[in-house]
C-alpha positions as CSV (number, residue, x, y, z in Angstrom):
1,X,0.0,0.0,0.0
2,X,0.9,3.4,-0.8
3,X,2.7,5.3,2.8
4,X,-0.2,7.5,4.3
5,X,-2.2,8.7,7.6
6,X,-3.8,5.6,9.5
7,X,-7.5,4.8,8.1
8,X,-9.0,6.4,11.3
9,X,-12.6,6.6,11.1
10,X,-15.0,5.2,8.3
11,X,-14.3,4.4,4.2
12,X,-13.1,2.0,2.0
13,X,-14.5,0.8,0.1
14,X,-11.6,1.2,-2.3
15,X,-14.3,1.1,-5.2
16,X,-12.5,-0.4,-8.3
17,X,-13.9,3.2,-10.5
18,X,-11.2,5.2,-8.2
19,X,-10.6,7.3,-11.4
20,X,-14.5,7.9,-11.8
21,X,-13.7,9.4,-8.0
22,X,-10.8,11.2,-9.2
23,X,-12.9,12.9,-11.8
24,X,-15.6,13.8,-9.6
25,X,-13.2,16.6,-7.4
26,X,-14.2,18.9,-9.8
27,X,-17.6,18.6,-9.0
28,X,-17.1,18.6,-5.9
29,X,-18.1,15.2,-4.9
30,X,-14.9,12.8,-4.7
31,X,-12.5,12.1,-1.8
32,X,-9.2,12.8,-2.0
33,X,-6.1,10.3,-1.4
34,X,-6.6,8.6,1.7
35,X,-5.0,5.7,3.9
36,X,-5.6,1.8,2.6
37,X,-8.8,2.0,2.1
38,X,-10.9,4.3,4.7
39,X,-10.7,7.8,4.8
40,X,-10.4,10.1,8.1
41,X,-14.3,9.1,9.6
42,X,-14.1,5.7,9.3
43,X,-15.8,5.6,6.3
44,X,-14.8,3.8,2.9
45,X,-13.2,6.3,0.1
46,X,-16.8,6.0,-1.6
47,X,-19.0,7.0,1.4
48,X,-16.4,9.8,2.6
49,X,-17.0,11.1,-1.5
50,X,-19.9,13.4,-1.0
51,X,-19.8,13.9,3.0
52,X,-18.4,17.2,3.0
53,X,-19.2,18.7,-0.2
54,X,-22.6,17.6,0.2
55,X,-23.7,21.1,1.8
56,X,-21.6,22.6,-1.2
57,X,-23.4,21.0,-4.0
58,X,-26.7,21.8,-2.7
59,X,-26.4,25.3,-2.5
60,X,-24.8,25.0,-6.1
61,X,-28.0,24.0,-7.1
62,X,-30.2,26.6,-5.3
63,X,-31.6,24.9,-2.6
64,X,-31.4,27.6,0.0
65,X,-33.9,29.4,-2.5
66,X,-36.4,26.9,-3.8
67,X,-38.2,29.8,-5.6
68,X,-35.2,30.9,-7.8
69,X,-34.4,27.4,-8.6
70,X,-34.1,27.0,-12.5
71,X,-34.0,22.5,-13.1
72,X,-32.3,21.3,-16.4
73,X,-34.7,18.5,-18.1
74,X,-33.2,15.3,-19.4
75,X,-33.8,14.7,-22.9
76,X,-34.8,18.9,-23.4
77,X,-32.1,20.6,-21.5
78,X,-29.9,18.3,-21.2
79,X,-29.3,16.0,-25.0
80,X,-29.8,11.9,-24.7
81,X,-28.7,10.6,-28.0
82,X,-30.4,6.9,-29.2
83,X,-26.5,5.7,-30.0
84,X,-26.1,6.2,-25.2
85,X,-24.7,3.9,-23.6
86,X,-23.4,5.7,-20.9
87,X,-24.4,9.2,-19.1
88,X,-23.5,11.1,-16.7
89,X,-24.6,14.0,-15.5
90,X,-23.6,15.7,-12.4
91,X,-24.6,19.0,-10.2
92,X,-26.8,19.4,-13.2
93,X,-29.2,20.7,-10.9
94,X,-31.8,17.7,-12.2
95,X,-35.1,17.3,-10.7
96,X,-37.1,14.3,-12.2
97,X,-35.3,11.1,-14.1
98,X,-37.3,11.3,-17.9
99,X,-37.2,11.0,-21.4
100,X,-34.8,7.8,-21.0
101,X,-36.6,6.4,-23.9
102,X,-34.7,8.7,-26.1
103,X,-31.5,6.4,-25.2
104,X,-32.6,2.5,-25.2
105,X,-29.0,1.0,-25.2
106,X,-28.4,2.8,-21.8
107,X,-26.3,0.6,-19.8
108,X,-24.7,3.0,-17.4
109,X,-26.6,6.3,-16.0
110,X,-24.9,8.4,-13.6
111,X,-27.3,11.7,-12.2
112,X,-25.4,11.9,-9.0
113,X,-25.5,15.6,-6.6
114,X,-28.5,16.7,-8.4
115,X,-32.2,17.3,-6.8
116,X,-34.1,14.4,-7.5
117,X,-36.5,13.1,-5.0
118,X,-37.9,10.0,-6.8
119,X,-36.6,6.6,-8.4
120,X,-38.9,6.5,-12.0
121,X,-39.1,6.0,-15.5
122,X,-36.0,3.5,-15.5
123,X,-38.9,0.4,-17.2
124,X,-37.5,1.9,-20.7
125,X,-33.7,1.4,-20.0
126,X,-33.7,-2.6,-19.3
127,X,-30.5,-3.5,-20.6
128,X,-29.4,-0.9,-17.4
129,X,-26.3,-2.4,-15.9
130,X,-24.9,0.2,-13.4
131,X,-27.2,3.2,-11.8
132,X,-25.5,6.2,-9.6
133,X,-28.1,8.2,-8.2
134,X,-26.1,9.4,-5.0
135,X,-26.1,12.6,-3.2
136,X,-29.9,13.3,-4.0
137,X,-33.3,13.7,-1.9
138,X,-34.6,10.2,-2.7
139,X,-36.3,8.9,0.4
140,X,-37.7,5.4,-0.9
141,X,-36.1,2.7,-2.8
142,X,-38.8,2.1,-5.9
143,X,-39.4,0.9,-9.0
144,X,-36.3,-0.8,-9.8
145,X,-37.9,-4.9,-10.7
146,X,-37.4,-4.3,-14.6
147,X,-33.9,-3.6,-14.1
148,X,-32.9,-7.8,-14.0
149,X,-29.3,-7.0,-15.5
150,X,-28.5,-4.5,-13.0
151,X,-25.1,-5.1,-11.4
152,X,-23.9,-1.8,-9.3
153,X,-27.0,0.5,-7.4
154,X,-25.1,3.8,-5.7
155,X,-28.0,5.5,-3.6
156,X,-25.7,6.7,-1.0
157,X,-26.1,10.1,0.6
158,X,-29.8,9.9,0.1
159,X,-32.8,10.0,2.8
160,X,-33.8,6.3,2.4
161,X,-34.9,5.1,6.0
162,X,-35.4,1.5,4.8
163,X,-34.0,-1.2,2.6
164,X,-36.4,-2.3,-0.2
165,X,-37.5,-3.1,-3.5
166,X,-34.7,-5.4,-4.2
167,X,-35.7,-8.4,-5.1
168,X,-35.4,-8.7,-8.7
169,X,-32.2,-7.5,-8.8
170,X,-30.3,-11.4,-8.9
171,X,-27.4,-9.9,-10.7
172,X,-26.4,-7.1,-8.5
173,X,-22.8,-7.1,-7.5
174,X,-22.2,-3.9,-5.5
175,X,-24.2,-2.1,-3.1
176,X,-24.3,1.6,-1.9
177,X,-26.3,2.7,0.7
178,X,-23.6,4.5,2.9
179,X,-24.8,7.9,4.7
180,X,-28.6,7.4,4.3
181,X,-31.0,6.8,7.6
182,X,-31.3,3.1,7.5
183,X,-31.6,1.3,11.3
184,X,-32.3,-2.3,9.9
185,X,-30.5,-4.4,7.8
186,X,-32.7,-6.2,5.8
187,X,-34.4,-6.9,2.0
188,X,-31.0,-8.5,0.3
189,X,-31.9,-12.2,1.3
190,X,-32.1,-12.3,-3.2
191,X,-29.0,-10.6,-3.7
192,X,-26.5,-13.9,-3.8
193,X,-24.5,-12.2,-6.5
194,X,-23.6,-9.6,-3.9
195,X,-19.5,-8.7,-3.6
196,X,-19.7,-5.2,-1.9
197,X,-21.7,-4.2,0.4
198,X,-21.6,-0.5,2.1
199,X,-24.2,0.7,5.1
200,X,-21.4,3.7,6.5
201,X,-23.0,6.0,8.2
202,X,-26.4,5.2,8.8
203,X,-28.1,4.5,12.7
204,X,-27.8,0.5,12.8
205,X,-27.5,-1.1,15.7
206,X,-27.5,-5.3,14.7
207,X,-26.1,-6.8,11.6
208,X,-29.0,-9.5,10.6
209,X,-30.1,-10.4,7.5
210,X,-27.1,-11.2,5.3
211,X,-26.3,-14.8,6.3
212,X,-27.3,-15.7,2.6
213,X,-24.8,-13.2,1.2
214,X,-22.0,-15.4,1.2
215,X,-20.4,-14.0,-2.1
216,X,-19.8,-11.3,-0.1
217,X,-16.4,-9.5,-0.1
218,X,-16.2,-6.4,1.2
219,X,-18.8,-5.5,4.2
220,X,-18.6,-1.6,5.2
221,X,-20.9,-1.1,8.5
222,X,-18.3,2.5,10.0
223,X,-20.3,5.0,11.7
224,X,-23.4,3.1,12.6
225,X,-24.5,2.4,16.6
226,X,-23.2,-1.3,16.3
227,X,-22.5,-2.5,20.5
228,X,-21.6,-6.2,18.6
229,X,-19.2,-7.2,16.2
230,X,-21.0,-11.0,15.8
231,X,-21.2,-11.4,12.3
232,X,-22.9,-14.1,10.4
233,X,-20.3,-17.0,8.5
234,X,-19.1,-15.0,5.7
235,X,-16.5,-17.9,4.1
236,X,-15.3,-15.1,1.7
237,X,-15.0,-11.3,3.4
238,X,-12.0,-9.9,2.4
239,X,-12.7,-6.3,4.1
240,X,-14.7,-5.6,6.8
241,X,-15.3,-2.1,8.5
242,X,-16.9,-1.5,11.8
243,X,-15.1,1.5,12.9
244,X,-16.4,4.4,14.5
245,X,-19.2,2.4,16.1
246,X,-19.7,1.7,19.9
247,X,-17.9,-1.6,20.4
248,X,-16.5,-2.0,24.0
249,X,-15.6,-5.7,24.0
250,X,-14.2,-8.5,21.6
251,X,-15.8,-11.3,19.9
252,X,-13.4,-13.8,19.1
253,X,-16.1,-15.6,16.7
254,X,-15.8,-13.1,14.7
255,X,-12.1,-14.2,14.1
256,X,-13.6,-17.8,13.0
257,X,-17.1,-16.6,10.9
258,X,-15.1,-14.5,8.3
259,X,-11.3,-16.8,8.0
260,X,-10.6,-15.3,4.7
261,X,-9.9,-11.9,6.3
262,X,-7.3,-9.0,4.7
263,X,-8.1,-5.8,5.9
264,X,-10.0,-5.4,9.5
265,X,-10.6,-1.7,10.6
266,X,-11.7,-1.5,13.9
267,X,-10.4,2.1,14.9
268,X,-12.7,4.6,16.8
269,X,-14.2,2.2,19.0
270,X,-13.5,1.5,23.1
271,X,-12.2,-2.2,22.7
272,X,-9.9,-2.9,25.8
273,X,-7.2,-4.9,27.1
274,X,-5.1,-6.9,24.5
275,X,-5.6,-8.5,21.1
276,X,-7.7,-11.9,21.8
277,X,-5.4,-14.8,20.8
278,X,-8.0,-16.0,18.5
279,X,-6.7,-13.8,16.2
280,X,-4.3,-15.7,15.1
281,X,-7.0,-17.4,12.5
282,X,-7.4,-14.9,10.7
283,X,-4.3,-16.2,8.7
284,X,-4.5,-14.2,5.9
285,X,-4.9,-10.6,7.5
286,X,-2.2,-7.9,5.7
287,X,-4.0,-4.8,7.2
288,X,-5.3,-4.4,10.3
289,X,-6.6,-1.0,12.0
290,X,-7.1,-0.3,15.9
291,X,-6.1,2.6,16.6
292,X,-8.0,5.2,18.6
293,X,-9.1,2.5,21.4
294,X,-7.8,1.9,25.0
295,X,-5.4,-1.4,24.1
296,X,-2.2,-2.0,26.2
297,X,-0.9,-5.6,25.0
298,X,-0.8,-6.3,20.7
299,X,1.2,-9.6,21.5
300,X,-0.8,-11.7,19.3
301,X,-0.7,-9.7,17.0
302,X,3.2,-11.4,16.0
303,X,0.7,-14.5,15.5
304,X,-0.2,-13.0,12.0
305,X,2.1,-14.0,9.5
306,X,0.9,-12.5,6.6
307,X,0.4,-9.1,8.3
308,X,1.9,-5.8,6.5
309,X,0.3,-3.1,8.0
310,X,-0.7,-2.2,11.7
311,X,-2.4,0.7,12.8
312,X,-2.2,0.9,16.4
313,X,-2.1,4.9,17.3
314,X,-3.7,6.2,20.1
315,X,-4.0,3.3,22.3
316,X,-2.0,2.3,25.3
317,X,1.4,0.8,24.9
318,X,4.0,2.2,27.0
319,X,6.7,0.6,26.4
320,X,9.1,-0.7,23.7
321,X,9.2,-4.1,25.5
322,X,5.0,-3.8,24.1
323,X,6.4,-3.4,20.9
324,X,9.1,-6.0,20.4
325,X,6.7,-9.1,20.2
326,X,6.4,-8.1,16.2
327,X,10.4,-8.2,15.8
328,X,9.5,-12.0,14.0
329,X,7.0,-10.5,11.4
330,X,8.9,-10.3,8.8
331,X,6.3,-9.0,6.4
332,X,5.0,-5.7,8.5
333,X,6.3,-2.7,6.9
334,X,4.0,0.1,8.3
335,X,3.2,0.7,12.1
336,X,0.9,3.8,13.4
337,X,2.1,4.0,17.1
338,X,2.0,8.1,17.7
339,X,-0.5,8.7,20.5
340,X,0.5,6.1,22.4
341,X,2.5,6.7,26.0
342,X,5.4,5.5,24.3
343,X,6.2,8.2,22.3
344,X,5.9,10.8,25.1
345,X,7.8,8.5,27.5
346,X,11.0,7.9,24.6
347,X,10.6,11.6,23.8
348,X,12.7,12.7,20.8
349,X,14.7,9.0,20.6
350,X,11.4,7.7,20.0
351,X,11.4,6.8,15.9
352,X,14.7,6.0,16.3
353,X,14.4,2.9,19.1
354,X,10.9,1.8,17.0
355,X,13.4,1.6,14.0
356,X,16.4,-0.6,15.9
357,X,14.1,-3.0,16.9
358,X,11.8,-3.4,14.2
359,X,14.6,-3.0,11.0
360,X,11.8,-4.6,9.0
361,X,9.4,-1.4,9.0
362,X,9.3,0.9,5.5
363,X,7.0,3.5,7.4
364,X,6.7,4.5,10.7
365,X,3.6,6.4,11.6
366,X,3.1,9.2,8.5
367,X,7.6,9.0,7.7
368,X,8.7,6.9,5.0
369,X,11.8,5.1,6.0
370,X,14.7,4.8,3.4
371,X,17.0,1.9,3.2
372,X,20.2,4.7,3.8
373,X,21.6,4.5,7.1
374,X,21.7,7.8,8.4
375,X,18.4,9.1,10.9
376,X,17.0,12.6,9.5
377,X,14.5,13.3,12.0
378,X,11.3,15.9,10.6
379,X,8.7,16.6,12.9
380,X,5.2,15.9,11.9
381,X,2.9,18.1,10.9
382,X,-0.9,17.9,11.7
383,X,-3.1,16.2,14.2
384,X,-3.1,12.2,14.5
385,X,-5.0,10.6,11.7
386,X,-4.9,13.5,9.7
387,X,-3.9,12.9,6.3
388,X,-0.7,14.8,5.8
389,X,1.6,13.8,3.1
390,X,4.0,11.0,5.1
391,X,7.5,12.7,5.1
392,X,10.6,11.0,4.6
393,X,13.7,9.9,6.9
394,X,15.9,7.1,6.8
395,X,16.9,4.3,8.8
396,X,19.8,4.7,11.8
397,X,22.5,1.7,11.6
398,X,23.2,1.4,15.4
């Protein structure tokens, strides 16, 4: 992974369109570069997109003054062409989704940060294989059953209270509900197709009603009101995010319901004590984040031997005797361990005792570490987690 700040708070999904993303800065509705795959809140890079230019785009489209609002019509304002297979338009300051007849090979439609309020008129664009519609007013998830080919539904940063309306949709892949106002978890038992699934930022409290989703790789729950982190047997989760939530204790089952684990963020949370032992099953783990909780021992943590980066700042390990258990794992090249009494307690020798012991590391909290052997020491810029550019120092050969 690329050397940056600690995936604090919620994501990542990392979506596989990151240059769609990239595109979308201009519009004021795409994250910037982030940590691994969450961004500063916990959130995945998708559901952090719109969060804060969300109050930006609606004002770009009048909505502090409904009266002066002028909307742009699809299909009269706005041209749709019979030859479309793909549009997109965005901050267009749209009202009503029309006119798609005009374009019947439509396979992609993107009307994201506009003013719609209502999912309609999509029974004339069947072949319809990817729909954005985030970062609008939609409160109710409608009138999607002719869309059978559909494989990726964005409706993030919407109003929708429940999940709905899904069930001819067999041959959906990802899901994008992140930053809506959805407390259940529930209407996907048909969606066994399903590979990403993202619920960021909404108010749930229990994670039911995916136990049939076990295509499922990458499960994004940051920023809910989850007390648990019991999970349902998910043989092939790959990413899972339950960060900024309100878990106080472990549940080693997780450890054993979702074995094909790579990335765990479990930052922002009030977990205690020490890494469960159980751990140690998740054998192919490469990232895992806790920091910003109240943990004091990460010795099984060396029990991971696939593990490459560790994210363990603001916790509480004291000492570099804490720290030494990872001396054996050979593949860790990144460790977040600012914030923790350590780093007051070394003082200014700090980086350069983390580096003697752990030769192994290529970054050390946001510094790059060179393979010269002289120690430049640069002091960091920014608050923890922020996401400062990592500077650069090399490695001391004492």
């Amino acid at each position: 992974m690329s050397a940056v700040s600690p995936p604090d708070a919620e994501a990542a999904t990392m979506r596989d369109d990151l240059t769609r993303a990239v595109a979308q800065i201009a519009a004021g509705s795409a994250c910037g570069a982030m940590s691994s795959a969450v961004c500063a809140d916990g959130m995945s890079h998708h559901e952090q997109a719109t969060d804060d230019s969300d109050m930006e785009a609606r004002t770009s489209v009048g909505r502090e003054d409904p009266e002066g609002i002028t909307y742009q019509r699809l299909g009269v304002d706005l041209e749709l062409k019979q030859t479309d297979e793909d549009l997109s338009f965005q901050t267009s300051r749209i009202h009503r989704i029309e006119n798609l007849e005009l374009c019947p090979r439509l396979k992609n439609l993107e009307l994201n940060a506009n003013d719609i309020e209502k999912i309609e008129n999509l029974e004339v664009v069947p072949e319809l294989e990817q729909l954005e519609l985030y970062q609008n007013r939609i409160r109710k998830i409608e009138n999607l059953e002719t869309l059978v080919h559909l494989r990726v539904l964005d409706l993030s940063f919407n109003k929708i209270r429940k999940i709905e309306g899904l069930e001819r949709l067999g041959q959906l892949v990802k899901l994008y509900l992140s930053s809506n106002r959805i407390e259940n978890v529930e209407g996907l038992e048909s969606l066994l197709k399903l590979e990403l699934l993202e619920l960021g930022s909404n108010r749930i409290r229990n994670v039911v009603g995916i136990g049939q989703l076990t295509n499922l790789k990458e499960l994004w729950l940051g920023k809910n009101k989850l007390t648990s982190m019991r999970l349902p047997f998910l043989p092939k989760l790959q990413r899972l995010s339950l960060q900024s939530n309100r878990l106080t204790t472990w549940d080693v089952r997780l450890f054993d319901d979702c074995p094909a684990l790579e990335e765990l963020y479990l930052s922002h949370n009030q977990l205690p004590g020490e890494i469960p032992g159980e751990i140690r099953h998740l054998r192919k783990l490469k990232i895992f984040d806790i920091g910003v909780n109240a943990i004091g021992n990460i010795e099984a943590a060396a029990q991971l031997p696939e593990l490459q980066e560790l994210w363990m700042n603001n916790n509480k390990i004291e000492t570099l005797e804490g720290v030494k258990c990872l001396r054996g794992v050979g593949s860790l090249h990144t460790l977040y361990l600012e914030g923790n009494p350590v780093q007051a307690n070394l003082g200014p020798s700090y980086r350069q005792n983390l580096v003697k012991i752990l030769p192994q590391l290529r970054q050390l909290d946001a510094l790059l570490l060179s393979e010269k052997v002289n120690v430049i020491e640069q002091p960091l810029s920014g608050k923890v987690g922020s996401t400062r550019k990592p500077k650069s120092i090399m490695k001391h050969d004492d």
